[in-house]
C-alpha positions as CSV (number, residue, x, y, z in Angstrom):
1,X,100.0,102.5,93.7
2,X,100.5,102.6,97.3
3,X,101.1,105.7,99.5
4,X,102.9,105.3,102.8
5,X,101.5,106.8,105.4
6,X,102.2,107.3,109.1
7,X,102.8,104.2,111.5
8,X,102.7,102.1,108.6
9,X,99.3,103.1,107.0
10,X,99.1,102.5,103.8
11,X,96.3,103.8,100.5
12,X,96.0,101.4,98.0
13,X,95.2,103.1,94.7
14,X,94.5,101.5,91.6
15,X,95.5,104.6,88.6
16,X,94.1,102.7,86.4
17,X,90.3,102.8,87.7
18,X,90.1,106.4,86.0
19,X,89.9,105.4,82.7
20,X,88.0,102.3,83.9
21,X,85.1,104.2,85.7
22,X,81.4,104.3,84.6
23,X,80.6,107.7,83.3
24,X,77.8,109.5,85.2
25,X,75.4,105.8,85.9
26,X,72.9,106.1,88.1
27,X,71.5,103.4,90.3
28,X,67.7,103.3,89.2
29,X,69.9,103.2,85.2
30,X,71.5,100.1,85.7
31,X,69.0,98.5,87.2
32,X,66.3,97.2,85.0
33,X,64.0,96.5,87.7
34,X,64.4,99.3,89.9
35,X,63.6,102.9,89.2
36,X,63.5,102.7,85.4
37,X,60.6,100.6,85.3
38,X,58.5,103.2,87.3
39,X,59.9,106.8,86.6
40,X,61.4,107.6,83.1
41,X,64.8,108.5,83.0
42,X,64.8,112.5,82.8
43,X,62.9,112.3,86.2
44,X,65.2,110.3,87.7
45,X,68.1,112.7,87.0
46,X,66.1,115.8,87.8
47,X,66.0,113.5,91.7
48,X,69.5,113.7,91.7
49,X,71.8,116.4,92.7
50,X,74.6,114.5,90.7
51,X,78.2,116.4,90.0
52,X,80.6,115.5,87.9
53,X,84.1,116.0,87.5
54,X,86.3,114.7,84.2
55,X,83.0,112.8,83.3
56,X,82.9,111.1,86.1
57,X,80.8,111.2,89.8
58,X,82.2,113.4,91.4
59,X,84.1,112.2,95.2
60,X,86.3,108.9,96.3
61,X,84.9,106.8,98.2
62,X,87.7,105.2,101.1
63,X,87.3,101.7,102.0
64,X,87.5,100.6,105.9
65,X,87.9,96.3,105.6
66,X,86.5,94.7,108.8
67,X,88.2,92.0,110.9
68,X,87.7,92.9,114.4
69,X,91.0,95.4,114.6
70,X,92.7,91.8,113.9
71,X,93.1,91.6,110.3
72,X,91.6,92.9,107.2
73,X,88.8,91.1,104.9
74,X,90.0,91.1,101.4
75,X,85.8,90.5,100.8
76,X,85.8,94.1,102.1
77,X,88.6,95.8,100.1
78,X,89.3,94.7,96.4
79,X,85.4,94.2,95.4
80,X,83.4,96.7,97.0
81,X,86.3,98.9,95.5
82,X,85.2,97.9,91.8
83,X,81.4,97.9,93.2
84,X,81.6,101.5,93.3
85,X,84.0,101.8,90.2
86,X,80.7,100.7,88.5
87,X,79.4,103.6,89.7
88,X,81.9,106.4,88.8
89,X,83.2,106.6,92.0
90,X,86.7,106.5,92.9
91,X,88.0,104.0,95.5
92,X,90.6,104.1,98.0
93,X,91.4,101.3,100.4
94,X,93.2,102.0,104.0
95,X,95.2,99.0,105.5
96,X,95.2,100.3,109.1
97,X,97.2,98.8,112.1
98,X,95.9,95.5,113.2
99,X,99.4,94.5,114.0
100,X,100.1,96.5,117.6
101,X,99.6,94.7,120.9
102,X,97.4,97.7,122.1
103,X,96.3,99.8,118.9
104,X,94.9,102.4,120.4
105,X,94.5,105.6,118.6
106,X,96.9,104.4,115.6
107,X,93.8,103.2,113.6
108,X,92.2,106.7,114.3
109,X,95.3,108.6,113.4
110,X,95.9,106.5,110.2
111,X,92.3,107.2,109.4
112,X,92.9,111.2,109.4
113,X,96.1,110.8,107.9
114,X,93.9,108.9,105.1
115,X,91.3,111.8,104.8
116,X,93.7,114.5,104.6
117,X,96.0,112.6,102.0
118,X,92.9,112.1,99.8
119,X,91.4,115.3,100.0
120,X,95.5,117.1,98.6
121,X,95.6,114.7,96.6
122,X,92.4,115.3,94.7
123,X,91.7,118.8,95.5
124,X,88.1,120.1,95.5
125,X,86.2,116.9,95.2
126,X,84.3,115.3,98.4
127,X,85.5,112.4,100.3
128,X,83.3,109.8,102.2
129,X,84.3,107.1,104.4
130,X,82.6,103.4,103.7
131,X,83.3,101.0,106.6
132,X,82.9,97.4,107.8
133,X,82.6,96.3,110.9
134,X,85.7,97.5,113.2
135,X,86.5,99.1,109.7
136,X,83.4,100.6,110.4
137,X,83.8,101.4,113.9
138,X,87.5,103.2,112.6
139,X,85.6,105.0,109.8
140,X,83.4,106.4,112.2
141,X,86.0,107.4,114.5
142,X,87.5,109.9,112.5
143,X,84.0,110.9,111.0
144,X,83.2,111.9,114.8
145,X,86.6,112.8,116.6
146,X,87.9,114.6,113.5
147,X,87.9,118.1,115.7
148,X,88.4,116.5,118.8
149,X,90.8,115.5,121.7
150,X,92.1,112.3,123.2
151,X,90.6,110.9,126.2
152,X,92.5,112.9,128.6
153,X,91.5,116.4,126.6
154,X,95.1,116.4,124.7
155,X,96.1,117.3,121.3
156,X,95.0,114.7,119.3
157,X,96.7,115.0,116.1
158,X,99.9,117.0,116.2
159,X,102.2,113.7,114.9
160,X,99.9,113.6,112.0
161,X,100.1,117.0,111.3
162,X,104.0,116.7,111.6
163,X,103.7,113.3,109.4
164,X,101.8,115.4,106.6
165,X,104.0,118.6,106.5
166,X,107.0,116.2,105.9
167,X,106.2,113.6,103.7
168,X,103.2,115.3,101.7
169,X,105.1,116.8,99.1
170,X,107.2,113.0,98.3
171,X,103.7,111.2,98.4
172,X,101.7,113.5,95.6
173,X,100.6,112.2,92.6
174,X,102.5,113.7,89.1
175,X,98.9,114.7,88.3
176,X,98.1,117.3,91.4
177,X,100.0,120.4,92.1
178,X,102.3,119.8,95.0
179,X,102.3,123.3,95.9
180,X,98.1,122.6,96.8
181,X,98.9,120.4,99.7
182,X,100.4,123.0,101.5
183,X,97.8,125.7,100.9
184,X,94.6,123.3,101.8
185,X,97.0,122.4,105.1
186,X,98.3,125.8,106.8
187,X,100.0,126.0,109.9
188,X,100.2,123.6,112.5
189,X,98.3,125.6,115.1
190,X,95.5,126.8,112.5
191,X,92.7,124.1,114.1
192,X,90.5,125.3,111.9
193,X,91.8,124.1,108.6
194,X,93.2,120.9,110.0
195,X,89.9,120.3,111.3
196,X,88.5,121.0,108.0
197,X,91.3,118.2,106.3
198,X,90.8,115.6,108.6
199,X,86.5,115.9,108.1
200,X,84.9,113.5,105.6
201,X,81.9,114.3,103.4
202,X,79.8,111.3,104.9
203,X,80.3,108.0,106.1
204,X,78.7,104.7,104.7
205,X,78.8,102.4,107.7
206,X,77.9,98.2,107.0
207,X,77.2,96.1,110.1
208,X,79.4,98.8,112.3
209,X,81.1,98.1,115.9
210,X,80.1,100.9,117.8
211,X,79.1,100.7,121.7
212,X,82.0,99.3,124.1
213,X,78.4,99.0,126.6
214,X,76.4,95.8,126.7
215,X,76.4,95.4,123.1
216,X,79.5,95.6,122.4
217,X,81.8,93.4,120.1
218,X,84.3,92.7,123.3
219,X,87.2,91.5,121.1
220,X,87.2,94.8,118.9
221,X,87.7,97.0,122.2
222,X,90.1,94.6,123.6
223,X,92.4,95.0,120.4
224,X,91.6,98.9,120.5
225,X,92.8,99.2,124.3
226,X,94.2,96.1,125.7
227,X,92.5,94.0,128.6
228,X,92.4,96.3,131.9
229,X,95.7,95.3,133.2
230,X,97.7,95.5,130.1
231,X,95.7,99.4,129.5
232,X,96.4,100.2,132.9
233,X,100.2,98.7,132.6
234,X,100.6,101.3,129.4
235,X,98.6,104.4,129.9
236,X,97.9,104.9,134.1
237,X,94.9,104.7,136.7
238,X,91.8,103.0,136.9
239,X,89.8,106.6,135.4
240,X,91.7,106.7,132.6
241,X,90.8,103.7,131.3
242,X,86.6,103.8,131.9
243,X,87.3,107.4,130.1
244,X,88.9,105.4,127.2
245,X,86.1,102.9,126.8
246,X,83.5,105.7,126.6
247,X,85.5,108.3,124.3
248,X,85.7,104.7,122.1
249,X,81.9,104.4,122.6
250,X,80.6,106.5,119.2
251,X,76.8,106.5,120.2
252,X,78.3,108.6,123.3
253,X,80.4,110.8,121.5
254,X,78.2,112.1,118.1
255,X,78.1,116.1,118.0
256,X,76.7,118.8,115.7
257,X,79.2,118.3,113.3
258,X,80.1,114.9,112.9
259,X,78.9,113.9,109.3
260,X,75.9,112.7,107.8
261,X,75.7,108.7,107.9
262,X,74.3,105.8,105.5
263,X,74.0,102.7,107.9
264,X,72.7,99.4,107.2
265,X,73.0,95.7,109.2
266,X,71.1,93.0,109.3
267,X,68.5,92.1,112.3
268,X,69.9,88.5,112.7
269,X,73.7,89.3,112.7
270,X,75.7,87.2,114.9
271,X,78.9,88.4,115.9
272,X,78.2,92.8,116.1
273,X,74.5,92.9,117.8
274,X,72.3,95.2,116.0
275,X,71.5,97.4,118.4
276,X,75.4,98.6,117.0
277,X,73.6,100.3,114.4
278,X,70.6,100.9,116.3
279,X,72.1,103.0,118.6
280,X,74.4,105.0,116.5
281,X,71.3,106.3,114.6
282,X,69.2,107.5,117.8
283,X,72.2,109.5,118.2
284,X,72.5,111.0,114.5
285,X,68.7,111.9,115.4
286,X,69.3,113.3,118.8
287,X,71.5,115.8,117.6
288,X,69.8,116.5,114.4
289,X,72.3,115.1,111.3
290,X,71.0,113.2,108.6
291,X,70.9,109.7,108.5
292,X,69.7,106.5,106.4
293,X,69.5,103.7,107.6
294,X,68.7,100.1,106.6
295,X,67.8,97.1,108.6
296,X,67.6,93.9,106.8
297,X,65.8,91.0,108.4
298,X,68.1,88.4,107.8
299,X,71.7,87.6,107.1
300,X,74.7,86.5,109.4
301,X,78.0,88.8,109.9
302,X,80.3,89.9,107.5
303,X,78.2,89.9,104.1
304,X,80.4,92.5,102.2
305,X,78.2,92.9,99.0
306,X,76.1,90.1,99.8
307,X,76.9,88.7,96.0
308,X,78.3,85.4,94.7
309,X,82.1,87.1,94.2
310,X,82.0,87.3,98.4
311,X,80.4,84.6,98.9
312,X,81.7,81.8,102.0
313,X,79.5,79.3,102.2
314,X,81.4,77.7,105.2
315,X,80.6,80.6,107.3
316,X,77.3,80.7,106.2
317,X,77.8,84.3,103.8
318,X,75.9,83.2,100.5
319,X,74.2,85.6,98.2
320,X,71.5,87.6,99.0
321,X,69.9,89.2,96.3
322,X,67.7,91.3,99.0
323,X,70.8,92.6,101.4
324,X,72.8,93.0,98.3
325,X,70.5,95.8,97.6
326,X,72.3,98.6,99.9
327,X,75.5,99.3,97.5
328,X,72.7,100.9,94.8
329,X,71.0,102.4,98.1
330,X,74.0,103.7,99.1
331,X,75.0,105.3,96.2
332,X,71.3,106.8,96.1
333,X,72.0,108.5,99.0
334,X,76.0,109.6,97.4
335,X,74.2,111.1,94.9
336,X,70.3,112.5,96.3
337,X,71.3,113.5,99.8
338,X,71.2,117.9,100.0
């Protein structure tokens, strides 16, 4: 199924994961090498604070692909998708704008149209953002801006509200009571609850574009705002456009209630410096919000799963049994974090 959402956004929902997903698995249980070896298996679930819903993990899981605001890496959509399937989790996957001369905020807005349509759609259970790259970099956009304005302190989200009061009730699932969307929504001018739709449950961030400072992945900020001229050519004055950059800038703009983060990159990546991450995660700890993060010592860009189904060996991505790691790590932290 796909659901068409505003400026072109569209979810990409397979219905027939549900009867497909893993019931309740754990990572340390599928692993014969990992926890299981060293804790029996009644300890390990007394570790977890696991919920379930219809025998399954309880949350969906919405996939950011990378590709530098550019394009969109099937590695990153269709088989970290199923990766989590594995898991019980239930996957989404968000084919944001890369199209646009000068995106923008369109990613961003797509993003929060993405969160809300999720969370009506499937009513009660959490919703966490996993990211890649500038997937990453638009995952954690909406995981820090959610309650925020635009550069110039202006409403940020009023066609997206308007978007969702229109089409919502078209765009439900059989399954869901229509009637819910409207209820978890409320009126246009009731921040609060807006606020509230447009907020994700965490965000799992792989080898993220963050910083537009000195390590910043140039061509991801030039599709975001344009080069100078062309910003200044579409939006105004020379202040505008420096506020832009930072506002874009996530270490900068992380506040008390952006949501906890998993995080991990590699130390040797080529194309989104590490100090990406890095810096990101100083900030989660400056303003005290839980964080876990992973460096790995080796790998290039743009590893996905780091398994032999993603593999490109002409780009130098083979499989890494080591970085492969973080999708159970992740899903430790789904599943452990309080």
């Amino acid at each position: 199924m796909i659901i068409k959402g505003i400026y072109g956004a569209e979810l990409i929902y397979d219905e027939d994961q549900e009867e497909k997903l893993n019931r309740g698995i754990l990572p340390g249980l599928i692993s014969e090498t990992y926890n299981k070896a060293r804790y029996s298996e009644e300890e390990i679930l007394r570790n977890y604070d696991v919920k379930t819903s219809g025998g399954k993990q309880s949350g969906t899981i919405i996939i950011f692909p990378g590709g530098g605001y550019s394009w969109l890496s099937d590695r990153e959509g269709n088989p970290v998708a199923r990766a989590f399937n594995r898991y019980g989790f239930r996957t989404v996957i968000l084919r944001y704008d890369c199209e646009s001369e000068i995106l923008g905020l369109r990613p961003l807005k797509q993003a929060a149209w993405a969160v809300a349509e999720t969370k009506m759609h499937f009513p009660g259970e959490p919703v966490y953002l996993c990211g890649f790259s500038a997937g990453a970099h638009c995952a954690a956009s909406i995981g820090i801006h959610f309650d925020d304005v635009d550069w110039n302190g202006d409403r940020l989200f009023d066609d997206v509200i308007e978007y969702i009061k229109k089409h919502s009730r078209e765009n439900a699932y059989s399954t869901i009571e229509k009637e819910s969307i409207f209820s978890a929504a409320g009126d246009r001018d009731d921040k609060k609850k807006w606020d509230e739709l447009f907020r994700s449950d965490g965000m799992i961030l792989a080898y993220p574009v963050i910083t537009s400072g000195e390590y910043a992945h140039k061509g991801s900020f030039e599709r975001l705002l344009g080069k100078k001229k062309d910003f200044l050519y579409k939006y105004g004055d020379d202040t505008e456009y420096e506020r832009a950059l930072r506002w874009f800038s996530l270490e900068k703009q992380v506040h008390e209630t952006t949501p906890e983060a998993f995080v991990w990159q590699t130390m040797t990546d080529d194309s989104v410096p590490v100090q990406n991450s890095i810096l990101f995660v100083e900030a989660m700890v400056e303003h005290d919000i839980k964080v876990e993060y992973h460096m790995y010592p080796a790998g290039v860009h743009g590893l996905s799963l780091a398994t032999k189904e993603v593999e490109t060996p002409d780009k130098g991505r083979y499989p890494d049994i080591h970085v492969a790691d973080w999708l159970e790590r992740a899903v430790d932290w789904l599943l452990y974090k309080k």
